[in-house]
C-alpha positions as CSV (number, residue, x, y, z in Angstrom):
1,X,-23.4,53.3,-245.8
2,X,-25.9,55.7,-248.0
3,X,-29.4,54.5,-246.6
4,X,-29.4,52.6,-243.0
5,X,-32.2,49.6,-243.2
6,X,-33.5,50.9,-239.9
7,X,-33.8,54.3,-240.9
8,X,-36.2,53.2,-243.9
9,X,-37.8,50.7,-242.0
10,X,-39.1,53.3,-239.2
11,X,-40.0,55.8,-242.3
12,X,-41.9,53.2,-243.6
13,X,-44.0,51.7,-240.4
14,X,-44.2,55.9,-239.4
15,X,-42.6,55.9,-236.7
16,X,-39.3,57.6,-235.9
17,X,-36.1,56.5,-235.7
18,X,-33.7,57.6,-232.7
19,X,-33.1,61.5,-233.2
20,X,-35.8,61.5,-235.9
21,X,-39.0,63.6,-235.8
22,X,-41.9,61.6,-236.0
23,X,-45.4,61.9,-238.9
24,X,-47.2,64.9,-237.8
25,X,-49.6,64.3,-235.2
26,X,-53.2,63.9,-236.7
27,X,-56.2,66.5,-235.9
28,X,-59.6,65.0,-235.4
29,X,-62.4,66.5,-236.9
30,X,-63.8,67.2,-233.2
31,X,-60.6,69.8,-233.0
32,X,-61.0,71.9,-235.6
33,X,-65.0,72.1,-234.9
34,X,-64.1,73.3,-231.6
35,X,-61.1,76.0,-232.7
36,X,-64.0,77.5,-235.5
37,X,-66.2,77.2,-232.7
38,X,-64.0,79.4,-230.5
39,X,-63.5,81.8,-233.6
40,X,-66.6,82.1,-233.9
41,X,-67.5,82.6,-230.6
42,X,-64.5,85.7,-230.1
43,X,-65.8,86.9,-233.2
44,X,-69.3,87.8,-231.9
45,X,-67.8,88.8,-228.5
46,X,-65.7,91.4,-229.8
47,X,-68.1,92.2,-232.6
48,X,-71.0,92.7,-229.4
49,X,-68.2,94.3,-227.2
50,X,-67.4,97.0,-230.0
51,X,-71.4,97.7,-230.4
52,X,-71.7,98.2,-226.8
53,X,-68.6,100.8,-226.3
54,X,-69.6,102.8,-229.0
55,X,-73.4,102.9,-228.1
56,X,-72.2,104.1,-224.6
57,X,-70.4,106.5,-226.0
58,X,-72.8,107.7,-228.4
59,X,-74.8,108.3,-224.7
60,X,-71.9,109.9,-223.2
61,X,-72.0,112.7,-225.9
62,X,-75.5,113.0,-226.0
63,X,-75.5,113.7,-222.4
64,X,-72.8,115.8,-222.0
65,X,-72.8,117.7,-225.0
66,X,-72.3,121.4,-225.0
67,X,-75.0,123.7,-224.3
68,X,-74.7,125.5,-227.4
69,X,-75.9,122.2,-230.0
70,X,-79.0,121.0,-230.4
71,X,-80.1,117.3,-229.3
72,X,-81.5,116.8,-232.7
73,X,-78.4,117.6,-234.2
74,X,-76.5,114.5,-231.7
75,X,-79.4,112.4,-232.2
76,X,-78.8,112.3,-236.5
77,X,-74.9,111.6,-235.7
78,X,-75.7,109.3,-232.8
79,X,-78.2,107.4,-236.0
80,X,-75.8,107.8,-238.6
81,X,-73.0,106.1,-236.7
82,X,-75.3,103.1,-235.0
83,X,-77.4,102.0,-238.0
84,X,-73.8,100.4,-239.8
85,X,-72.8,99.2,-236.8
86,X,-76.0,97.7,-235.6
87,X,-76.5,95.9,-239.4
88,X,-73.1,94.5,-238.8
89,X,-73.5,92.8,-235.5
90,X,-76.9,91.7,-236.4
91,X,-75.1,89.4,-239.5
92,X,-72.5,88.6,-237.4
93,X,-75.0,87.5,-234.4
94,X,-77.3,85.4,-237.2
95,X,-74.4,84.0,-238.6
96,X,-72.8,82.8,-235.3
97,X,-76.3,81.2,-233.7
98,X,-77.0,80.2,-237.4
99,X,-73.7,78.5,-237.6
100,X,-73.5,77.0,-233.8
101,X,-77.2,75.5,-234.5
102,X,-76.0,73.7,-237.4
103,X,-77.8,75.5,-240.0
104,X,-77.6,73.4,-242.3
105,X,-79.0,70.2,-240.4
106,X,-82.0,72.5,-238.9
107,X,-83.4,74.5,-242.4
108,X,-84.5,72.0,-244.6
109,X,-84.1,72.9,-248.9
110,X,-87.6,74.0,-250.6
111,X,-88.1,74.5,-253.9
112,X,-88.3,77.8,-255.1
113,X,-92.2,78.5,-256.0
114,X,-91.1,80.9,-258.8
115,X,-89.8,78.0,-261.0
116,X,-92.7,76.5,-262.8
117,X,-92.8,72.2,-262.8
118,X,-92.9,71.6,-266.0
């Protein structure tokens, strides 16, 4: 027998048939707002976490520097490396409180006052 009634029938209604897999199960909207939520979230923590480890060790050398180099010289390498890294968690901080807030709900749309009305 090429195509068994019961077979179609479950295909049809979606459900499975004995030893069949069933439709994929459906994901609510709620679901995937919470997994971007907990990206986001990880995001920003590891994003925060990196900022924090390198400021610490950006102390670490300062402090214990050798005797022979000049603070000022630490202090421009100590600026060179933070001022990146600080721009970097500052978007990625925006974006997550930004994004959490519903951003789009919470800034309403202007017009632009460079366009003239005519």
């Amino acid at each position: 027998m090429p195509d068994d009634p019961v077979k179609l029938s479950a295909v049809a209604l979606g459900t499975s048939a004995p030893g069949q897999a069933g439709p994929p199960p459906s994901v609510s909207k709620n679901t995937i707002e919470e997994a971007r939520e907990d990206a986001r979230k990880s995001v920003a923590l590891i994003i925060v976490a990196a900022f924090t480890c390198v400021l610490l060790l950006s102390l670490a050398v300062f402090f214990f520097r050798d005797k022979d180099t000049k603070p000022d010289d630490v202090l421009k390498i100590i600026q060179a490396v933070l001022a990146p890294i600080t721009g970097i968690v500052g978007a990625v901080t925006g974006f997550y409180f930004s994004a959490s807030q519903g951003h789009a709900q919470s800034t309403p749309q202007r017009p632009d006052p460079r366009q003239s009305a005519d």
